[in-house]
Structures are given as C-alpha cells and as structure tokens.
DRENTORGU-668509 format. One record per residue (C-alpha): residue in one letter; x, y, z; residue number from 1. Coordinates in pm, 1 decimal, decimal comma. Example, Ala and Ser with C-alpha at 12.3 -4.5 7.8 and 13.67 -1.06 7.14 Angstrom:
BEGIN
   resn       east      north         up   resi
      A     1230,0     -450,0      780,0      1
      S     1367,0     -106,0      714,0      2
//
This chain:
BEGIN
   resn       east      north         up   resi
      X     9931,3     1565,0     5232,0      1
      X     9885,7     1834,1     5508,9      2
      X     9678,8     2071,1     5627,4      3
      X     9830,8     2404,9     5758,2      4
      X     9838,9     2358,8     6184,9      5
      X     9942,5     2749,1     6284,7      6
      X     9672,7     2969,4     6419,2      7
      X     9460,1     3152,7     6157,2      8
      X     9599,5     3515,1     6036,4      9
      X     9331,3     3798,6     6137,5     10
      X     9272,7     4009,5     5846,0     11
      X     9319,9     4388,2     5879,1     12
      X     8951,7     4494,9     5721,6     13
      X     9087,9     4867,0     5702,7     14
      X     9365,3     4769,7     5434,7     15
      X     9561,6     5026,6     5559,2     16
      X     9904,0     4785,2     5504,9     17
      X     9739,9     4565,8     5186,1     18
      X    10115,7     4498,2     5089,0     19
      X    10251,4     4428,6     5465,7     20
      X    10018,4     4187,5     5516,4     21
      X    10066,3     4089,9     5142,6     22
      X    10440,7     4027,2     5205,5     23
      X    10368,4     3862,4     5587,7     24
      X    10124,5     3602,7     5432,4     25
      X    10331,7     3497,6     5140,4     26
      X    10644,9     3408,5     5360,9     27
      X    10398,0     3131,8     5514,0     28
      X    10342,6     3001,5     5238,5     29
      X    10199,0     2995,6     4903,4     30
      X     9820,7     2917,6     5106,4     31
      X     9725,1     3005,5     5479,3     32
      X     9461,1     3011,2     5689,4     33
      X     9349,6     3343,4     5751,6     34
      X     9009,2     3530,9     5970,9     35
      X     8836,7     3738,1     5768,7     36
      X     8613,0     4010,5     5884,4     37
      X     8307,8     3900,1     6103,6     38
      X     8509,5     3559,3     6208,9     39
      X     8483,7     3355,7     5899,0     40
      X     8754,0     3099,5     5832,2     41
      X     8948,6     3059,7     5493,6     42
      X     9240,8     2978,0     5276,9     43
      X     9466,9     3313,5     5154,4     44
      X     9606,6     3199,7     4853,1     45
      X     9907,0     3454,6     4760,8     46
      X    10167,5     3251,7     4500,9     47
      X    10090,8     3350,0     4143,6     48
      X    10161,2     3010,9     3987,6     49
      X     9942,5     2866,9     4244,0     50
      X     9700,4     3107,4     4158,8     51
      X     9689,0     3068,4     3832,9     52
      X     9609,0     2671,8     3853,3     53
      X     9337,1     2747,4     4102,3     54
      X     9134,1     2983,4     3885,4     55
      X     9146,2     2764,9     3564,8     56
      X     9046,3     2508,6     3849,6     57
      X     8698,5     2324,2     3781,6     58
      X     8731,5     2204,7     4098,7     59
      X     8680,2     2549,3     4258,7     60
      X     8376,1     2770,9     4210,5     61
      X     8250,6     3117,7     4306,5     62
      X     7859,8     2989,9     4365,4     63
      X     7779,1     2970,4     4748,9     64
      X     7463,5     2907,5     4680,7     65
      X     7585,1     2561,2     4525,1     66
      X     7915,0     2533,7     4694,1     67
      X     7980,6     2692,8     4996,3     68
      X     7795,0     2476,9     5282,0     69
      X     7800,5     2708,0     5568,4     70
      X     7665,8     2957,6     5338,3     71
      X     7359,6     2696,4     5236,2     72
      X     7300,9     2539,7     5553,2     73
      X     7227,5     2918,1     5721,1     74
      X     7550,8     2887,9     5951,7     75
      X     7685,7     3204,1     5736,0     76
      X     7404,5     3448,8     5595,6     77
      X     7273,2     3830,8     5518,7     78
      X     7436,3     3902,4     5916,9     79
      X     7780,3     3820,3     5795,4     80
      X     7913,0     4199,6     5690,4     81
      X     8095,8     4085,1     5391,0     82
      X     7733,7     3857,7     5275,0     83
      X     7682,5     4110,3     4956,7     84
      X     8005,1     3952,9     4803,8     85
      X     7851,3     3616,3     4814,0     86
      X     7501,3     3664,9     4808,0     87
      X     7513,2     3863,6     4416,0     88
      X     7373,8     3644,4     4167,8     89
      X     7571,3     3756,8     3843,2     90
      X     7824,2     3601,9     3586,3     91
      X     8153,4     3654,2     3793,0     92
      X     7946,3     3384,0     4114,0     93
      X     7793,9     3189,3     3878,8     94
      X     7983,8     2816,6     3768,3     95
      X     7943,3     2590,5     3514,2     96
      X     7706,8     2625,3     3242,9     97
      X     7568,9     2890,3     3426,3     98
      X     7874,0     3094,1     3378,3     99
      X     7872,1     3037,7     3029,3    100
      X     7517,7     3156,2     2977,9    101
      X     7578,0     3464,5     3125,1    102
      X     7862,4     3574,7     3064,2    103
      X     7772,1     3534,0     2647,5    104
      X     7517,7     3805,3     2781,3    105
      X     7712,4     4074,8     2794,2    106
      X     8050,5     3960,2     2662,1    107
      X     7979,8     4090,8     2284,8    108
      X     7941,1     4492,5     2448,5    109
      X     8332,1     4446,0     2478,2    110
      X     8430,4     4280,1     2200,7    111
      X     8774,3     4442,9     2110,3    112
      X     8575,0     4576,1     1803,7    113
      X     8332,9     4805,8     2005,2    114
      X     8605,7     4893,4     2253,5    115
      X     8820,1     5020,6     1994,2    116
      X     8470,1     5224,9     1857,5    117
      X     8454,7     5411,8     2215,0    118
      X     8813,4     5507,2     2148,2    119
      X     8676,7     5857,4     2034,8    120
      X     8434,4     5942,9     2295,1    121
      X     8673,0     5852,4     2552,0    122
      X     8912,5     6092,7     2440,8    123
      X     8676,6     6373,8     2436,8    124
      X     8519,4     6328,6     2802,4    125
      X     8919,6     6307,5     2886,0    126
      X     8975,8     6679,0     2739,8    127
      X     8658,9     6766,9     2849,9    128
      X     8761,8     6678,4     3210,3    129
      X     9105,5     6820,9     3167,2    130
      X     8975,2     7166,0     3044,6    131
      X     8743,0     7139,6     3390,9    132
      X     9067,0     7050,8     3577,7    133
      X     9272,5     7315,8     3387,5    134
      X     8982,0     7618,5     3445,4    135
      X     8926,4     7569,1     3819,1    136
      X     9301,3     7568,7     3880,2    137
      X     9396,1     7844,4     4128,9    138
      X     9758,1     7714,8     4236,5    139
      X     9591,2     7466,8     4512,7    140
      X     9597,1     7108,5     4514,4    141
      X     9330,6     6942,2     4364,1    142
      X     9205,0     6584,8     4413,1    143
      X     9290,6     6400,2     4135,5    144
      X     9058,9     6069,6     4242,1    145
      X     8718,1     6275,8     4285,5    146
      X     8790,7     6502,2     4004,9    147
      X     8930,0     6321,0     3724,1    148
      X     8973,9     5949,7     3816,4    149
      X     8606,5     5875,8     3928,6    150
      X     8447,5     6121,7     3650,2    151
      X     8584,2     5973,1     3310,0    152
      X     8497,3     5584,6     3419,9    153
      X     8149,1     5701,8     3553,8    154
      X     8047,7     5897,6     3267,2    155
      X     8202,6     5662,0     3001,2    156
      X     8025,4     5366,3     3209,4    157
      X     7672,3     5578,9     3176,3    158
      X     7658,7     5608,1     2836,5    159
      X     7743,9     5260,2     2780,9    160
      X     7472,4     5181,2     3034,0    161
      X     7261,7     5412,0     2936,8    162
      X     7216,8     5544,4     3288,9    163
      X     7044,8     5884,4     3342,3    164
      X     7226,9     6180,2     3528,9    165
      X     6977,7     6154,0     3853,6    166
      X     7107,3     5794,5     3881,6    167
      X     7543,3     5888,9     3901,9    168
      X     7565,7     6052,3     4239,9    169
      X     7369,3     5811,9     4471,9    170
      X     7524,5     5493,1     4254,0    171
      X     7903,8     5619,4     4345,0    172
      X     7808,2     5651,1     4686,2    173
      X     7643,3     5283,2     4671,7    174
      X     7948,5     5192,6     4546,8    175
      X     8208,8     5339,2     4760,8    176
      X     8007,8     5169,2     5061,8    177
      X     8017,0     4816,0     4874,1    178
      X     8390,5     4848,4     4889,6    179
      X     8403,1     4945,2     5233,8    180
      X     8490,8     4658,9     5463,9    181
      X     8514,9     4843,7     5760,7    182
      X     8144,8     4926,2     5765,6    183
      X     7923,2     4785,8     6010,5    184
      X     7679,4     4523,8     5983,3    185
      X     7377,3     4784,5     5971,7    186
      X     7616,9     5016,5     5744,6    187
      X     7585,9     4750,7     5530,4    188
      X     7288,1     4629,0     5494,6    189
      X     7148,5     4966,9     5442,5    190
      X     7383,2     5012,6     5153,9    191
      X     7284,6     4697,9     5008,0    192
      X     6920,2     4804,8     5028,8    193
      X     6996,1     5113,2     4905,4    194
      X     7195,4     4939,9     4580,1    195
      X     6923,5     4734,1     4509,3    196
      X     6617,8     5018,9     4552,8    197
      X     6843,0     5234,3     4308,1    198
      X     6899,0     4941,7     4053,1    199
      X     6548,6     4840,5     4059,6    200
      X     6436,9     5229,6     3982,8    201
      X     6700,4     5230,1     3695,8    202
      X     6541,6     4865,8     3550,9    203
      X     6205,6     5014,2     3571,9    204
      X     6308,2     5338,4     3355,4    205
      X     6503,2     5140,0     3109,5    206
      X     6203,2     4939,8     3036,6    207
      X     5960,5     5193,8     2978,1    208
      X     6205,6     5386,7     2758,8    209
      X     6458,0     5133,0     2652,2    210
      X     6774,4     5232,9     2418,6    211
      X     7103,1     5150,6     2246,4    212
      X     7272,3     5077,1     2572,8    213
      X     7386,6     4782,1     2775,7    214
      X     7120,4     4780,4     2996,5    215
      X     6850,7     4756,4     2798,3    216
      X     7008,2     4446,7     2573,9    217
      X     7039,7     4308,6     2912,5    218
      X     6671,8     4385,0     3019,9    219
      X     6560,3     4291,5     2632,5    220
      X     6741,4     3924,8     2722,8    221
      X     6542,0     3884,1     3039,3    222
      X     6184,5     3966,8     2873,2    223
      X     6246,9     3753,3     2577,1    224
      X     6107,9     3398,0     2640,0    225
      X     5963,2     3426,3     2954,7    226
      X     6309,3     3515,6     3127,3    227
      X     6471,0     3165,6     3031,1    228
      X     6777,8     3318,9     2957,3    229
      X     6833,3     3606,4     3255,3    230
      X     6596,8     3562,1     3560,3    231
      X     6565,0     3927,2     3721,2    232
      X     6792,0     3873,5     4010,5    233
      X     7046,7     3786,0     3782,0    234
      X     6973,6     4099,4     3537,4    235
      X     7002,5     4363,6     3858,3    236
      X     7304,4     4153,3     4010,3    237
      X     7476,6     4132,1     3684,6    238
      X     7375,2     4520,4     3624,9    239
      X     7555,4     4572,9     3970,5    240
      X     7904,9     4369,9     3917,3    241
      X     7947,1     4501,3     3578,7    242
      X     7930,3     4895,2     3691,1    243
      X     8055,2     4828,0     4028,6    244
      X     8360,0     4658,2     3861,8    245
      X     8391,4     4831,6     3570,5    246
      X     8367,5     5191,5     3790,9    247
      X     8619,8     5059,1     4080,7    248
      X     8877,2     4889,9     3897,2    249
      X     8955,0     5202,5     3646,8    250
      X     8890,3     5426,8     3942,3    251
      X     9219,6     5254,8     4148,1    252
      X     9386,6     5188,1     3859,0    253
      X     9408,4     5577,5     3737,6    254
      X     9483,7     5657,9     4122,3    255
      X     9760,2     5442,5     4118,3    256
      X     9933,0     5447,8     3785,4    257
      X     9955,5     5841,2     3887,3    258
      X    10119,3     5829,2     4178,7    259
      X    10348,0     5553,5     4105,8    260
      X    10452,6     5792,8     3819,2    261
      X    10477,1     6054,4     3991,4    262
      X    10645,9     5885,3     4277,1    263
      X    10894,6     5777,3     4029,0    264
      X    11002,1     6052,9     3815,4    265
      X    11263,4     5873,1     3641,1    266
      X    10993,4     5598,7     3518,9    267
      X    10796,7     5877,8     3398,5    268
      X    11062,0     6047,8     3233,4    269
      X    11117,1     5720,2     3035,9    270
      X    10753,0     5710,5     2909,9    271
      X    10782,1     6040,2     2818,2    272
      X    11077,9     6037,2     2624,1    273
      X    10991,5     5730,2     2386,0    274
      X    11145,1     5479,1     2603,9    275
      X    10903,9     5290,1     2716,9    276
      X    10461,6     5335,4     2590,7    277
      X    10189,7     5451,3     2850,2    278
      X    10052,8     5057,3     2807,1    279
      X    10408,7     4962,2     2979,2    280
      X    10321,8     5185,4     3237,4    281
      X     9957,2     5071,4     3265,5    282
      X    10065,8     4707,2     3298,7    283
      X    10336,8     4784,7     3546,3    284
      X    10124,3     5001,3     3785,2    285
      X     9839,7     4693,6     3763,5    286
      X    10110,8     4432,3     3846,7    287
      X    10259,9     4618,3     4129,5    288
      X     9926,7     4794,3     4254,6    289
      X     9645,8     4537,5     4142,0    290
      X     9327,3     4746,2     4163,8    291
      X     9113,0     4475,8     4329,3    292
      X     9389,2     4340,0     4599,1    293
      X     9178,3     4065,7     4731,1    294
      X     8895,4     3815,7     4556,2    295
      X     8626,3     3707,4     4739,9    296
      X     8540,8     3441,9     4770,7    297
      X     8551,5     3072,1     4584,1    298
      X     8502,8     2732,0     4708,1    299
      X     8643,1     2366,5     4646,9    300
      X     8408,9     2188,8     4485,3    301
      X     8601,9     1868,2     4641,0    302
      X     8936,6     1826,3     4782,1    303
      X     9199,8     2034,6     4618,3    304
      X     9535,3     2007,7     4650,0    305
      X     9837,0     2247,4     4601,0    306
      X    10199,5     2105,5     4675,4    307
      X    10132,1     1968,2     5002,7    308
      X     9839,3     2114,6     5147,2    309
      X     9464,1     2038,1     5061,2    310
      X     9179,1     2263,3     5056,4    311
      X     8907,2     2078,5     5172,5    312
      X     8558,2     2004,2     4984,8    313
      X     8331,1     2367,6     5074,5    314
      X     8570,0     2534,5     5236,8    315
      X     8635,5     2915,9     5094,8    316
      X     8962,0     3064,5     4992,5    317
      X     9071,3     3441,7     4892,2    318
      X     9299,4     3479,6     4621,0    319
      X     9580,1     3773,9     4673,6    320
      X     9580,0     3929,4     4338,2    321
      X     9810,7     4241,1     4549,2    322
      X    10056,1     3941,4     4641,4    323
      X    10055,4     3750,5     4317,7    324
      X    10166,6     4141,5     4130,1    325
      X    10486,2     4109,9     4386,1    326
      X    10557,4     3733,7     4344,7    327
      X    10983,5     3750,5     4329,0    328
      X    10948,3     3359,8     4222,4    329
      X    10774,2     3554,9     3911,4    330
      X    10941,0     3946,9     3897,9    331
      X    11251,1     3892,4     4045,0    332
      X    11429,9     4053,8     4415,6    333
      X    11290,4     4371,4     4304,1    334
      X    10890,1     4260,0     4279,7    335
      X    10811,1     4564,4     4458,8    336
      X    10965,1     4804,7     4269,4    337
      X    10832,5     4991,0     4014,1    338
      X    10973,9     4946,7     3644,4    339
      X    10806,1     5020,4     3316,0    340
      X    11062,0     4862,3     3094,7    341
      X    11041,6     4544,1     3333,4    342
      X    11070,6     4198,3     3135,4    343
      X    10754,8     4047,9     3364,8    344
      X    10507,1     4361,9     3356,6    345
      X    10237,9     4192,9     3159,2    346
      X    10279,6     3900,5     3364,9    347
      X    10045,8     3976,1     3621,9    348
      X     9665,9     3860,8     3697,5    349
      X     9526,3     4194,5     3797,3    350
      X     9220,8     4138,1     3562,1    351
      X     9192,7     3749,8     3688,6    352
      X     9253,4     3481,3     3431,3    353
      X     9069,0     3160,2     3265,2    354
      X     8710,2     3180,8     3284,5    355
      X     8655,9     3472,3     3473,7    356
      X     8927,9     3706,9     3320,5    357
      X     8747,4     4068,5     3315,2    358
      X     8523,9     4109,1     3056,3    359
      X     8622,3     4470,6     3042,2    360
      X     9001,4     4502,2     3099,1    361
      X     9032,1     4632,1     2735,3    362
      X     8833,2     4958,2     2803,7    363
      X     8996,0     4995,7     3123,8    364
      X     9360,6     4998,7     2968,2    365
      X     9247,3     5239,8     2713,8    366
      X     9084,5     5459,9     2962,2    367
      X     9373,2     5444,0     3124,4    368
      X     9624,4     5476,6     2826,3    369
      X     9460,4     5783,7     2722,9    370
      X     9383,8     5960,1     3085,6    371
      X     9763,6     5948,9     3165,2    372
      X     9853,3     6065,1     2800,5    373
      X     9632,9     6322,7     2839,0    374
      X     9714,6     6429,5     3197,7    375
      X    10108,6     6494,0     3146,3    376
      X    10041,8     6644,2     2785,7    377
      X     9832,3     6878,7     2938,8    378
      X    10027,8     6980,7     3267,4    379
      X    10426,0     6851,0     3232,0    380
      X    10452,3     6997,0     3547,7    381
      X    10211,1     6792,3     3752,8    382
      X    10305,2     6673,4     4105,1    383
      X    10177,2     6498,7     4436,7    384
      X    10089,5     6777,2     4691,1    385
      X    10207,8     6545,9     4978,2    386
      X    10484,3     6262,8     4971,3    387
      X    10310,3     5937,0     4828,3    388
      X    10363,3     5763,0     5153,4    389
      X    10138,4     6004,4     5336,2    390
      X     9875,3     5928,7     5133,4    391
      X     9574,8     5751,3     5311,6    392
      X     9428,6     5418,3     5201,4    393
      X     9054,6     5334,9     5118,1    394
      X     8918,1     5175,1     5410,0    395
      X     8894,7     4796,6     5209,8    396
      X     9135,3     4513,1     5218,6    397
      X     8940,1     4435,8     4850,7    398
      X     8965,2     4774,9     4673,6    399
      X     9344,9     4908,3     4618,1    400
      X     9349,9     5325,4     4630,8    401
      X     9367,3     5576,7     4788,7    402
      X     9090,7     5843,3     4955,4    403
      X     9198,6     6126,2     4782,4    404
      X     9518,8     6222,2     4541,9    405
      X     9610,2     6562,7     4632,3    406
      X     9762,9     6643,2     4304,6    407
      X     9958,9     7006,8     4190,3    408
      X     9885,2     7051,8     3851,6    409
      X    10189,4     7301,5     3742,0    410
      X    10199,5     7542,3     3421,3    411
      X     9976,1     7395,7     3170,8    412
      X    10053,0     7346,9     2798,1    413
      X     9850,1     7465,1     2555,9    414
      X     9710,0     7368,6     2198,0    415
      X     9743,9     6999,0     2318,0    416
      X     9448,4     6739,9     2311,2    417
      X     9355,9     6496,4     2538,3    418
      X     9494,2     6187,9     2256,9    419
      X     9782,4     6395,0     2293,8    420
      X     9795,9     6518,3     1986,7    421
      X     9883,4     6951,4     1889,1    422
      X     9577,6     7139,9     1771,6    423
//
C-alpha cells in the first residue's frame, strides 16, 4: 500500500469556496494530503463510504492529548491558531471509555422523550420571534440569520442551560470568534480567554443557585464524589461543545435550508403543496449544505488503511462532511443539486455517525421543522433581497453559512401560528 506523493493542498481558511475546494479535493481522491491553517499537515478525507468506516473506526480517535504526538511532544501547542479545537477536553475529544463516561452525562437531556416535551416551547419562542419579525417590518430587508436564525437556538439553548440573559450576548460573540478561522493567533487566544472567563462566571452562578437545567445536572455530576465522574475542565469544556454546537449547527442549518428554498422555488412549492414534508427539506438542505463542513481533527491510533493508501500511526486527518453531502458515488450526477423528494436525502452524515453522532440532532430538526413551517405560514411571500450567489460566506472553512440573509418578508398572513396551525 501507498502513501499519497503530490504536494499537500493549502486550505483556504476563509471558506469562501467550501464546495470548490470540496469538489477539487474529492477528484484526488477519496483521502489527500492537505495544509491546514498555521502549516499543519493532514489527511482530507472527502468519500462518504470512506467516511463512514473511519468514524466507526477504533483505530482513530479525537484525543490529542493521547493520540496526536506532535500535539504531546509540544511540536504543535496553544500558538497553533486552530489549538482550541484540540485542546477542549469534552465528550466529542474524548476516546474510549472516556467517551462513554461522558457522553452518558448528558445524553439522557436529549432523549427523544424530552425532545419531543420542548416541542411546545419551541413553537412559542418561534411565533414569538415571528410576531418581532412581522412588527418591525417596514418593506426593507431584514436579516434573517441575526434576527430569527441565531435568536430561537440561543434562547431555546438558555433555558435548557439554564443560562441567565447577561450571559447571551458576550457567549454569541465567543462563539462566532471560535468559528472564525481566519482570526489571528492573538484574535484567538483572546477569544479563548474570553470563553473560558465567561464559562467559569456562568459555573460559579449555577452553583450558588443551581436549577432544573442542564448545567446544573452537569455541575451536580462533578461535585458528587469528589469529581470522579466530571473533573472541572471537562464540565466547562463539555459546557462549551454542547452550546457552541448545539447554537452553530441550528444557526447554519436555518440559514441554509432558507435560502436553498428560496433559491429553489419549485422545491418549495412542493413542500408546500403536500408533496414532499418540511423534514424532506431539512434532510436535503443538511446533505447538500452540511452545517459543520469540516471536522477537526482525529488521529490514527495505528496504521490505517483505506483502499490503497495508509494513514499513518498519530498522524491527523479532517473529515469533509460538505464533500461526503455531494458524494455522486452516493446521490447520483446531480449531488449538488437540490431535491426534496430525492431517494438519498437522509443519506447523509451531517450530524456525524457511530459513536460520536450528535447528541442533539433531534432538537435541531425540530427547531428546524417548525422555524421553516412557521416562516412561510406566516409570510408566503418571503424572498432573498439579493441573488443567493451574492451572498457572503462566514469567514470558516468549519462552519457552513452565511454572514447575513438579507431576507424580504412580503404580505403577511394572518390568524396563523407558528406550528402552522389557523387561530
């Protein structure tokens, strides 16, 4: 067996072409070596079947603290900009045993059970936001990511955190500079200072005045038994991956299912007249927009091989979630386009798969269900202010959206609720 010879692919850390590149890395080959931001070395992995055996994969781990030897030995540390993606402590880096010890944690908060409980409450912050959206309308475009698709994940994420109001705004600045990977080094490390100053103050209140929230089971887990379960660096880093994900993901994946509808009229019109359900539209938009494009990173805990190349024993590798959406060994000639009554739409590995599949893909589909239900019950008329190609990018080759979503809301229909049901 081989290992690739060709000169290592520099990565693009604006993701300004995340499907280009997508497209130009996949004709290599189902792996390549590729330069990620700040000069480190590693394997892109962009085939979906080959994919799919690597992350069911003992042999390959997310913990650099166990498995990624330039990252132990000091060679790569805090300097690199991209370090805060390796350096987290929480259930999604964590292997082995570890793994399964914390993600039991917080695995029973999204049970399909209490998922299907927030049904309610997420319907009512979506008509609550839709009545803000319908009385500040004045005819000129409004942005559809800051003012609808950021809101309903951050407030639904609050309450099931049990985060206070002070906490919101800094936290979804944090987070929009985590996903930035065209900040600079200092950029960076002042964010991640700043991310874990802000978690820290939100521990500290949650244990003086705990509640019926996610946080404090979490922080109740760590106290109990001297911290044997949950040390405190895993309590804030697992705090931090489950909003940060949990926020971003939904985030991009409202942003995108909207525009591809819109984009599309004719897909639309098929949701809307019966023909297809607002879940085929929600798995379509994740397979051919995944809302995390790129995962970083994992590591081979010893020689792996796919077909005829090996990865080697520590060295990293990215897997193209945005490529593995467009495989045409997996949707067909027409990967790319966008098809609600497509055979292969749940087909996709936008929320991972095996061990780490997202914990909370269930709320995010329902958020997202009911958000685009709502939207187009509310204003049939709703359209991009600008052509979708014009719109610009989030500076991130990991997060797939867009800055803003100039959106036209229309006439608006009345007596109809955010469920979409007539009142």
């Amino acid at each position: 067996m081989t290992r690739q010879q060709q000169c290592p692919y520099a990565i693009d850390p604006s993701g300004r072409d995340i499907h280009g590149e997508a497209a130009r890395l996949s004709a290599q080959g189902p792996l390549t070596r590729v330069v990620l931001p700040g000069g480190v070395e590693a394997w892109w992995v962009t085939g979906q079947e080959a994919i799919r055996k690597l992350l069911i994969d003992p042999r390959i781990s997310k913990d650099a603290y166990r498995h990624w030897p330039a990252w132990i030995n000091g060679e790569i540390g805090e300097t690199w900009p991209l370090a805060i993606w390796v350096s987290v402590q929480n259930m999604v880096t964590a292997y082995g045993d570890d793994h399964k010890r914390l993600r039991a944690l917080v695995a029973s908060a999204f049970t399909t059970r209490r998922v299907a409980r927030l049904r309610p409450r997420v319907e009512e912050i979506t008509q609550t936001l839709l009545d803000e959206l319908a009385r500040a309308d004045d005819g000129r475009p409004v942005d559809f990511r800051g003012r609808f698709a950021h809101l309903l994940p951050t407030r639904v994420l609050s309450e099931l955190f049990g985060i206070p109001e002070e906490f919101r705004a800094s936290l979804h600045r944090i987070i929009s500079g985590f996903f930035d990977t065209t900040a600079s080094l200092e950029a960076a490390r002042r964010n991640q200072v700043d991310l874990y100053r802000t978690m820290g103050d939100l521990v500290a209140i949650k244990r003086d005045t705990p509640g019926e929230d996610l946080t404090s089971s979490l922080i109740a887990a760590r106290d109990e038994r001297d911290g044997s379960r949950l040390s405190e660096k895993e309590l804030v880093d697992n705090l931090i991956l489950l909003f940060t994900a949990g926020y971003e993901t939904t985030v991009n994946l409202l942003d995108n299912a909207l525009c591809l509808l819109l984009a599309n009229p004719e897909q639309l019109a098929r949701v809307r007249a019966g023909r297809a359900t607002w879940a085929d539209a929600v798995e379509e938009a994740l397979r051919v927009e995944a809302p995390g494009a790129n995962g970083i990173l994992r590591y081979a805990v010893e020689d792996v091989a796919v077909g005829d190349t090996v990865i080697g024993k520590g060295e990293p590798l990215v897997i193209s979630f945005a490529a593995a959406g467009r495989d045409r060994a997996v949707h067909g000639d027409d990967a790319d386009r966008f098809d609600v009554t497509r055979a292969t739409r749940r087909e996709h590995l936008a929320f991972g798969h095996g061990a780490h599949f997202c914990v909370g893909a269930q709320l995010a589909r329902m958020e997202a269900e009911i958000a685009l239900r709502g939207l187009f019950d509310r204003f049939p008329e709703a359209a991009l202010a600008v052509p979708a190609g014009e719109l610009r990018p989030l500076g991130s080759f990991i997060s797939n959206g867009h800055r803003e979503v100039p959106l036209l809301l229309g006439r608006q229909r009345a007596g109809v609720s955010a469920a979409g049901v007539r009142g």
